[in-house]
C-alpha positions as CSV (number, residue, x, y, z in Angstrom):
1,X,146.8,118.0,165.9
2,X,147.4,114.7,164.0
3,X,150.9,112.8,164.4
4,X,152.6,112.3,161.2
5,X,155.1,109.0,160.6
6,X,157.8,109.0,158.4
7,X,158.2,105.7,155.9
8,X,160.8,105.1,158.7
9,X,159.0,104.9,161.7
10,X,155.9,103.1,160.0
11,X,154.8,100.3,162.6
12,X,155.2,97.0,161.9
13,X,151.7,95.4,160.6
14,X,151.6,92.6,164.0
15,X,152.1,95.9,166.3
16,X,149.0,98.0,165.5
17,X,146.0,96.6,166.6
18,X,144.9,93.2,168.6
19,X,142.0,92.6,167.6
20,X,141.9,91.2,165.1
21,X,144.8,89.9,164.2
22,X,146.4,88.6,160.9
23,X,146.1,84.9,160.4
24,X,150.0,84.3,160.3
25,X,150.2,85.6,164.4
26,X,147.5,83.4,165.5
27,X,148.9,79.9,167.4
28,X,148.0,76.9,165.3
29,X,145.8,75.5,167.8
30,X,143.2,78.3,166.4
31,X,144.4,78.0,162.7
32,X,144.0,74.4,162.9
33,X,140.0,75.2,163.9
34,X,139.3,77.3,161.4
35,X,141.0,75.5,159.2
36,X,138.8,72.4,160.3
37,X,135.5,74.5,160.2
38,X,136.0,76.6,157.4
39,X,137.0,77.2,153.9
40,X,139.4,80.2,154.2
41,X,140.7,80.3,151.1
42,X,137.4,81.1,149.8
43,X,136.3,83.4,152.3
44,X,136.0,86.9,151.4
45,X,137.4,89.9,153.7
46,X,135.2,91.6,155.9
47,X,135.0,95.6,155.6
48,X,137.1,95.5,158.9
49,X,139.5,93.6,157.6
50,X,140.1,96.3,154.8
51,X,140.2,99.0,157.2
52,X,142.6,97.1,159.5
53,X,145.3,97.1,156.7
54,X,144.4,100.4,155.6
55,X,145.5,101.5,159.5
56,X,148.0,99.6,159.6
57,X,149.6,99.5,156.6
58,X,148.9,102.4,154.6
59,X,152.1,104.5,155.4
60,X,152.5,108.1,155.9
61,X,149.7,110.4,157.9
62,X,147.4,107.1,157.9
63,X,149.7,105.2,159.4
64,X,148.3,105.2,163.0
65,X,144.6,106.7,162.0
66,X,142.0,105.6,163.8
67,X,139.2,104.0,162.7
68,X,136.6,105.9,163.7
69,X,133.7,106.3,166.0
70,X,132.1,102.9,165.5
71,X,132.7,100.5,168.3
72,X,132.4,97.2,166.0
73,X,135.0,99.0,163.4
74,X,137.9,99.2,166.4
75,X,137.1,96.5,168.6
76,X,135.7,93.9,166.4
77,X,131.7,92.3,166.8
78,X,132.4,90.7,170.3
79,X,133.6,93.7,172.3
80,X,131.2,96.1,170.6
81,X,128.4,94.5,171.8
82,X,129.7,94.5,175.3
83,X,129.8,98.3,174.6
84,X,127.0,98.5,173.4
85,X,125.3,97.4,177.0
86,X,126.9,100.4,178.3
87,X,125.3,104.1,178.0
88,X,128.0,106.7,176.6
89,X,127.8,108.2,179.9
90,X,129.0,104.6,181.3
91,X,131.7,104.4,178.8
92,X,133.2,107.6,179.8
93,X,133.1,107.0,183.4
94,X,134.1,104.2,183.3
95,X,137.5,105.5,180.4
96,X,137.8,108.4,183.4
97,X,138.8,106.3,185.7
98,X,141.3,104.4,183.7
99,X,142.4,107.8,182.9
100,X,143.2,108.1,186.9
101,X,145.1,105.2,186.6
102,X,147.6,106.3,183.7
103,X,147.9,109.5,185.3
104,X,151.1,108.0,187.6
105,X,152.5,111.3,189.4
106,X,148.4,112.7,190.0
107,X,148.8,116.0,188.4
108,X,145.5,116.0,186.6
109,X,147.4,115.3,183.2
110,X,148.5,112.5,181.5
111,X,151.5,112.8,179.6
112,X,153.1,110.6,176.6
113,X,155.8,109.0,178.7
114,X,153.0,108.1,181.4
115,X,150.8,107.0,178.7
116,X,153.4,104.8,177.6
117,X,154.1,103.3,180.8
118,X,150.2,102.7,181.0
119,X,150.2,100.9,177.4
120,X,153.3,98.7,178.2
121,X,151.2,97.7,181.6
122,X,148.4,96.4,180.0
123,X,150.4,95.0,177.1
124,X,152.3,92.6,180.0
125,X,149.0,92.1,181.5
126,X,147.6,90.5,178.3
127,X,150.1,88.6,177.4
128,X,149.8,87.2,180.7
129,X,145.9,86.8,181.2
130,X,146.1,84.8,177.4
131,X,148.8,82.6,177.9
132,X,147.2,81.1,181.7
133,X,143.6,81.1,179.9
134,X,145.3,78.9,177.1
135,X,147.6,77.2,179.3
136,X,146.8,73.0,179.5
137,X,149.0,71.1,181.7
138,X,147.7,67.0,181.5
139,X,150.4,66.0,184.1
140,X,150.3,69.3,186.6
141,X,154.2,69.4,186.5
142,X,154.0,73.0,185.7
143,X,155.4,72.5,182.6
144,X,154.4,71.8,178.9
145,X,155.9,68.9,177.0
146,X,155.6,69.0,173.1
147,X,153.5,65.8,173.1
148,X,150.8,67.3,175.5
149,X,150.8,70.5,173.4
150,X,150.4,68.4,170.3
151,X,147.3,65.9,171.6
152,X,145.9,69.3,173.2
153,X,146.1,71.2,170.2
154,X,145.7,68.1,167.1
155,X,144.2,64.6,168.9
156,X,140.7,65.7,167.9
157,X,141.1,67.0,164.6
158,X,140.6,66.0,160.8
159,X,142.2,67.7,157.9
160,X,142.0,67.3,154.6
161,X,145.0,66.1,153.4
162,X,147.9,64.8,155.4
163,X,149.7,67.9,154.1
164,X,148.0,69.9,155.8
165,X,148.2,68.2,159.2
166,X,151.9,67.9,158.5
167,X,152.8,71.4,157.8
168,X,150.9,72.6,160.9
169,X,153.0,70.4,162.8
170,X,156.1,70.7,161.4
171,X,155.6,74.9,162.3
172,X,154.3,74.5,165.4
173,X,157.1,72.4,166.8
174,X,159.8,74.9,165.4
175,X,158.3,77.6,167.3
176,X,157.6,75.5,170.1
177,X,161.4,74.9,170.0
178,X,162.4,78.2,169.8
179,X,160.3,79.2,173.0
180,X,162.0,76.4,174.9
181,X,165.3,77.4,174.0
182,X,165.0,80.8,174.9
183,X,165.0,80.7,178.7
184,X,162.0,83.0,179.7
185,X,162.4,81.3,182.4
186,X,164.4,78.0,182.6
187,X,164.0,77.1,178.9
188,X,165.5,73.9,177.7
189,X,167.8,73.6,180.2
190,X,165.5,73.4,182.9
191,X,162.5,71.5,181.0
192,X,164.1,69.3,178.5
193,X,162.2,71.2,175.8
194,X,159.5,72.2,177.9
195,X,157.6,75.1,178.0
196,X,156.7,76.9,181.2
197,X,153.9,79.8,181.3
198,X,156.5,82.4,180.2
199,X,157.9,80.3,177.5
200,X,154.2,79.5,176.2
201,X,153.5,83.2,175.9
202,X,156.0,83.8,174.0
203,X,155.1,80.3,171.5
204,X,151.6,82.4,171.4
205,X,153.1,85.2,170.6
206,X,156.1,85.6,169.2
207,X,156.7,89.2,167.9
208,X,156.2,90.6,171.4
209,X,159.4,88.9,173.0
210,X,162.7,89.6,171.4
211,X,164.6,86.5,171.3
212,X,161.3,85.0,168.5
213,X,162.4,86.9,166.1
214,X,163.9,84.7,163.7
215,X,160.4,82.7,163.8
216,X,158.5,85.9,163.2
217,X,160.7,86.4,160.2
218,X,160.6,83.2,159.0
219,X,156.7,82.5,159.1
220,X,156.2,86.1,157.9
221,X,158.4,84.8,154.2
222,X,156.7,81.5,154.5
223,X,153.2,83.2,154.6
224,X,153.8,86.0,152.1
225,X,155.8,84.1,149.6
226,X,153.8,82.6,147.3
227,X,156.1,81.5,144.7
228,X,158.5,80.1,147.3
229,X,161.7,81.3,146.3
230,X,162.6,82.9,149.7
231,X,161.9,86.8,148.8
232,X,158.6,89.0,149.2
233,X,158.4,90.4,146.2
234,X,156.4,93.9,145.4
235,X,152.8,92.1,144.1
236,X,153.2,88.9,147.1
237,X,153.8,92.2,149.7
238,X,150.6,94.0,148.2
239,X,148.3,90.7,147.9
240,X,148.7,89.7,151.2
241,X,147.0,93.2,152.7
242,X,144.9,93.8,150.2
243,X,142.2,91.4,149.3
244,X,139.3,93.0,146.5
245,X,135.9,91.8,147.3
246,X,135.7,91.9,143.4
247,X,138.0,91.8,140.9
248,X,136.9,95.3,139.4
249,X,137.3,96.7,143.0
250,X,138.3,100.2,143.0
251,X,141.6,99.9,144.6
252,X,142.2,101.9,147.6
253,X,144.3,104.6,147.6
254,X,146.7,103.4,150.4
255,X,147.9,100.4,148.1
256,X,149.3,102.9,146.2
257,X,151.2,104.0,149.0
258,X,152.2,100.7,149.9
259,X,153.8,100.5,146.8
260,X,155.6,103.4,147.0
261,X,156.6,102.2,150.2
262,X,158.0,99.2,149.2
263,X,160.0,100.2,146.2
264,X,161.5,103.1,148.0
265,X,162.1,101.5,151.6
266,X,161.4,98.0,152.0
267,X,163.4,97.1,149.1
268,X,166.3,98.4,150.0
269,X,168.8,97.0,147.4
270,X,166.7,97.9,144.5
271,X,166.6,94.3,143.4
272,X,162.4,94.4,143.8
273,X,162.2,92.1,146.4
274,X,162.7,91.6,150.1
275,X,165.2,89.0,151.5
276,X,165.8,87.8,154.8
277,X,167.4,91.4,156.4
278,X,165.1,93.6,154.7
279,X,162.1,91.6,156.2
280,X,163.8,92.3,159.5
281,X,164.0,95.8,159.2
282,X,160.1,96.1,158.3
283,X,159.1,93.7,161.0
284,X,161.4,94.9,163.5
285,X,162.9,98.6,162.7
286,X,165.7,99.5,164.8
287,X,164.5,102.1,167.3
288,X,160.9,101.8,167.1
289,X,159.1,101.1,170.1
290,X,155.3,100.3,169.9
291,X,154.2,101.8,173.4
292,X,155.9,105.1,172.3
293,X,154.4,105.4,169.2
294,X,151.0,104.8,170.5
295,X,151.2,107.1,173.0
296,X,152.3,109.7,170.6
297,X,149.5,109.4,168.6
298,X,147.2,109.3,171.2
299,X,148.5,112.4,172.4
300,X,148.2,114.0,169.0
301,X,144.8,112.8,168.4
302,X,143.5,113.9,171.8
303,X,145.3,117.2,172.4
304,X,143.5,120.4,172.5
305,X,144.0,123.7,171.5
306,X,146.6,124.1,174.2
307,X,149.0,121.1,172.2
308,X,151.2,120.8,175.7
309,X,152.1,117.9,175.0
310,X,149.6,116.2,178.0
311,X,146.0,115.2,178.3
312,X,143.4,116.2,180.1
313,X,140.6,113.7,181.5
314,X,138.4,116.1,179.6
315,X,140.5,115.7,176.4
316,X,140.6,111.8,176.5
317,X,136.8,111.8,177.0
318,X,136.4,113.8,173.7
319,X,138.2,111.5,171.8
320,X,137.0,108.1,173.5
321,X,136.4,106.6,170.5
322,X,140.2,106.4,169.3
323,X,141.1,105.1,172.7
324,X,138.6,102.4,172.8
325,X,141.0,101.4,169.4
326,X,144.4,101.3,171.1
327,X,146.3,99.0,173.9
328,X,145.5,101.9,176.2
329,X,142.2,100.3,177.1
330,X,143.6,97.1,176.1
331,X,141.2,97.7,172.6
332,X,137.9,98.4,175.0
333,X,137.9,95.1,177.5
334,X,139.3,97.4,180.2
335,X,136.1,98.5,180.8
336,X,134.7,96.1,181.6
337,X,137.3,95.3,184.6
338,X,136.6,96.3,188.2
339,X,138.7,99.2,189.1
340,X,141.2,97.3,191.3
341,X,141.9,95.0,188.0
342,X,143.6,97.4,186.4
């Protein structure tokens, strides 16, 4: 039984998958790197890259589909090759006993609204583990002051144009600003502008914490629109998921779709292109929950013949491939955690 999704309940592009990410969701301190090392606007996309905005993006029945039974495809080169260590007898003992874990009340069966518990656990748990392996304090105050962030994050670097450097800046500090001011806990008021851990996670990661999302809108625009007149329109939405290796490329069949999409629900005025509010509603669509709607995918992928609505340990080990691809198994690295880590 496959879940299908309605062009209303298709999941915003950051929500999908962790690994890998889309360049506009990653903190400058790594942009600024690969900037420095590499010539992105050259590079090419990878075959994963393709397949991430085809599951991401493409709408309809493909909406949530998962990628398949190839470790590298889901989890990206890193992981896989941690899986790759393990027999598939390993991988599904060890995915059995995170099954144990999800399954709160002990019954044998997992169902969605456990599963979704599960997901939002290890979504918290993360966030968490990122921002303290990330966090720099020069001072040990506990806190993080804009000008340690910047030496941390800039001192060593050269860019090619002061440009560059500038607009880098100039971004970072708004959103740094924004994560002080929201009071995760303390905020301005308490630091001066300060970040503590809970306001840095939400600097590194601004579309899972409500009150960032007038940044996430914002750098979404500034990312996808080119021609810099404030609006997505149809061929800036399409070009920045869709990257041809060659220019005679046969073009997938989801961009299609995303076309479709767009003129029919993104652009909801009918004036062919996205402003401010309709970027919202894309980003963030009222009523859509991401640890729901993986669940309920999960479940659909994974149910038997019996379609109750609950899995089986047996069930989730038939389909361990498509829960090595979701936040269930926090995209694989679970498995590699001792049991009382989870």
């Amino acid at each position: 039984m496959t879940t299908a999704m309605t062009a209303t309940t298709t999941p915003p592009p950051f929500q999908r998958q962790r690994l890998p990410l889309p360049l506009r969701w990653l903190p400058a301190l790594l942009l600024a790197l690969l900037l420095a090392t590499a010539n992105l606007a050259a590079a090419k996309p990878t075959a994963d890259e393709k397949q991430r905005h085809a599951g991401t993006r493409g709408g309809g029945d493909d909406t949530l589909r998962a990628v398949g039974s190839d470790p590298e495809a889901v989890l990206g080169s890193y992981a896989a090759r941690e899986l790759h260590s393990l027999s598939p007898q390993e991988t599904k003992e060890r995915l059995g006993k995170i099954v144990d874990r999800m399954d709160a009340d002990g019954d044998g069966l997992v169902s969605e609204e456990e599963l979704a518990a599960w997901i939002r656990l290890t979504q918290r748990r993360w966030l968490h583990e990122d921002a303290e392996q990330r966090w720099r304090d020069p001072n040990g105050d506990g806190r993080l002051s804009w000008d340690e962030y910047r030496n941390a994050t800039y001192g060593g670097l050269s860019f090619e144009t002061a440009d560059s450097y500038s607009r880098l800046l100039a971004r970072d500090k708004r959103r740094f600003d924004a994560a002080a001011a929201g009071g995760v806990s303390g905020g301005a008021a308490a630091g001066g502008g300060e970040l503590s851990r809970g306001e840095f996670a939400a600097f590194l990661h601004p579309s899972s914490f409500g009150h960032m999302s007038d940044i996430v809108i914002t750098e979404t625009i500034e990312d996808v629109d080119k021609d810099g007149d404030g609006f997505i329109d149809l061929e800036e939405y399409i070009a920045d998921m869709y990257h041809p290796a060659e220019p005679a490329e046969t073009e997938p069949e989801w961009v299609e779709t995303e076309r479709q999409q767009f003129r029919r629900f993104r652009d909801s005025d009918g004036d062919g292109r996205m402003g401010r509010e309709e970027v919202r509603a894309w980003l963030l669509p009222v009523g859509y929950e991401h640890a729901h709607a993986e669940a309920r995918h999960l479940v659909g992928e994974a149910d038997g013949g019996d379609e109750d609505g609950k899995l089986s340990k047996e069930e989730v080990l038939a389909k361990w491939s498509v829960f090595l691809g979701s936040q269930a198994t926090n995209y694989g690295d679970d498995l590699n955690r001792r049991h009382e880590e989870l």
